[in-house]
C-alpha positions in Angstrom: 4.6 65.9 10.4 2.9 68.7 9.1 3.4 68.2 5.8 1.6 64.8 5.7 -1.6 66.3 6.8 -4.1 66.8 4.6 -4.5 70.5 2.9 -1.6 71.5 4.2 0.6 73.9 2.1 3.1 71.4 1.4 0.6 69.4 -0.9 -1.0 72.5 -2.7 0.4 73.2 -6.3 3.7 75.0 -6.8 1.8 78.0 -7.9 -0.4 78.6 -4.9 3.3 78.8 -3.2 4.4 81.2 -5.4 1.2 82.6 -5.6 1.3 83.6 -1.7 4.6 85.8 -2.4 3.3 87.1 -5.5 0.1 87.8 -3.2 2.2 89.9 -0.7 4.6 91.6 -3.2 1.9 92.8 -5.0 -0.5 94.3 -2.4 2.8 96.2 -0.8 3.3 97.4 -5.0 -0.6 98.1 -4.9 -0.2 100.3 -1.6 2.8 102.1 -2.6 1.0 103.4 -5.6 -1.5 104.6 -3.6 0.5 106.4 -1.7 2.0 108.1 -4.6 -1.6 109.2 -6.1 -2.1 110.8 -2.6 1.0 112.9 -1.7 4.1 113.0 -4.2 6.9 110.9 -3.1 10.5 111.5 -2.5 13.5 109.8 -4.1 13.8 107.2 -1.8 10.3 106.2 -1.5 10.2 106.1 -5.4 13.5 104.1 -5.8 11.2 101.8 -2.9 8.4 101.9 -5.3 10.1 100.6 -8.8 11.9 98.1 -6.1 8.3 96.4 -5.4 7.3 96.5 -9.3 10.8 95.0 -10.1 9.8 91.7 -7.3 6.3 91.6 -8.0 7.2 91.3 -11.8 9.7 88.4 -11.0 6.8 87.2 -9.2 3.8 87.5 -11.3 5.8 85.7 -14.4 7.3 83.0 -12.0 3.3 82.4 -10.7 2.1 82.3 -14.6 4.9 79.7 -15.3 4.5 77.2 -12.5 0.1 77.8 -13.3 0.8 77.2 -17.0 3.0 74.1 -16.4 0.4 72.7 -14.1 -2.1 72.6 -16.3 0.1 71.0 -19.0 1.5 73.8 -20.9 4.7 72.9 -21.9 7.6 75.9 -22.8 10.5 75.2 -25.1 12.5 78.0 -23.0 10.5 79.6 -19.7 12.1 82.8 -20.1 9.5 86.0 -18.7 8.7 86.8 -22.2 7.8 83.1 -23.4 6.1 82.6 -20.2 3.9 85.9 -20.8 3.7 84.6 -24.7 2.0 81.3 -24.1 -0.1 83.4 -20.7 -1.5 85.3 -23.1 -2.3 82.6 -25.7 -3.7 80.6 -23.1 -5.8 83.3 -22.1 -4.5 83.7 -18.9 -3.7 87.3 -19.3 -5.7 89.4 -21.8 -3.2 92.2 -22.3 -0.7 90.6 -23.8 1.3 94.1 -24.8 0.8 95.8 -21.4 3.0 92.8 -20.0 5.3 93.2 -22.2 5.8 96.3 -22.1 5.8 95.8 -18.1 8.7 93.7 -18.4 10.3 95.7 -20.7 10.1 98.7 -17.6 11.2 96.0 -15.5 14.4 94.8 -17.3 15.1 98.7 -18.0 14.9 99.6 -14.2 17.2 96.9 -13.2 20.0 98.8 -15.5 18.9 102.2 -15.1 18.7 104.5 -12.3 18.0 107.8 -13.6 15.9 109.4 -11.4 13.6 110.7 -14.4 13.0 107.2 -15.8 11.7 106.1 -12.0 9.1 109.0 -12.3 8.2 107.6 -15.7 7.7 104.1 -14.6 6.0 104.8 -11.9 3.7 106.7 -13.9 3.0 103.5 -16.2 2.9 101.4 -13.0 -0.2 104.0 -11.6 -2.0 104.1 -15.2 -1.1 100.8 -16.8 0.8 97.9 -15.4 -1.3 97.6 -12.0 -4.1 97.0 -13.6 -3.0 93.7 -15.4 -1.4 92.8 -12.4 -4.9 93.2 -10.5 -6.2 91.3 -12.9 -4.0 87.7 -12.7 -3.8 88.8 -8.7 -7.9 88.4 -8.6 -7.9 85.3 -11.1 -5.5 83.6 -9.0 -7.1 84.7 -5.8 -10.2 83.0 -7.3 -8.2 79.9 -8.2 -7.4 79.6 -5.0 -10.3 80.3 -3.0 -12.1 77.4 -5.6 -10.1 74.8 -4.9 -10.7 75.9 -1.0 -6.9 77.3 -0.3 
């Protein structure tokens, strides 16, 4: 069975699992944005784009929580913003505002769609919230690659 050999996936840490999506979500965010800097996108390819922010979001505080909890951080409620809370305090994340204000966009865009407010977030995604999403995609690429995943 594949799960009883050694370094399989199946033994790796919850977050290297969630990691992996998170991985994926974020590089199709990543190349989206791009795309946007290089041509200006229609409505559907933007309503695409704040789609891939929305998941990668889910993602990237879902990754922090099962991280944090691994290494013994304990939450009284892991809600996004206490999860991004105790990331930050932990030093996990350095921007502890940008997130927030990330999630913030996030919550908004899954109540909103006013076709205004998507070129606004999209903006903030290009000048702001990629970057601290770079940043925990790189330190748990690192993770990863150091304990030989």
């Amino acid at each position: 069975m594949a799960s009883d050999v050694p370094g399989t996936i199946a033994e790796s840490p919850r977050w290297q699992h969630r990691f992996a999506n998170y991985r994926r979500a974020f590089s199709l965010l990543r190349e989206a944005i791009e795309t946007s800097v290089e041509r200006p996108l229609n409505q559907l390819e933007q309503e695409g784009v704040i789609q891939r922010f929305e998941y990668s979001m889910e993602l990237a505080w879902k990754t922090m929580k099962d991280y944090l909890e691994s290494e013994n951080v304990v939450f009284g409620l892991a809600t996004p913003r206490n999860v991004i809370r105790k990331a930050f305090e932990s030093g996990l994340v350095a921007d502890g505002q940008t997130w927030m204000d990330a999630l913030d966009a996030r919550n908004k865009m899954s109540h909103v769609y006013a076709f205004e407010d998507f070129k606004v977030v999209i903006a903030d995604v290009r000048e702001k919230y990629l970057h601290v999403m770079g940043a925990l995609y790189e330190f748990f690429l690192e993770k990863v690659v150091a304990d030989g995943g």
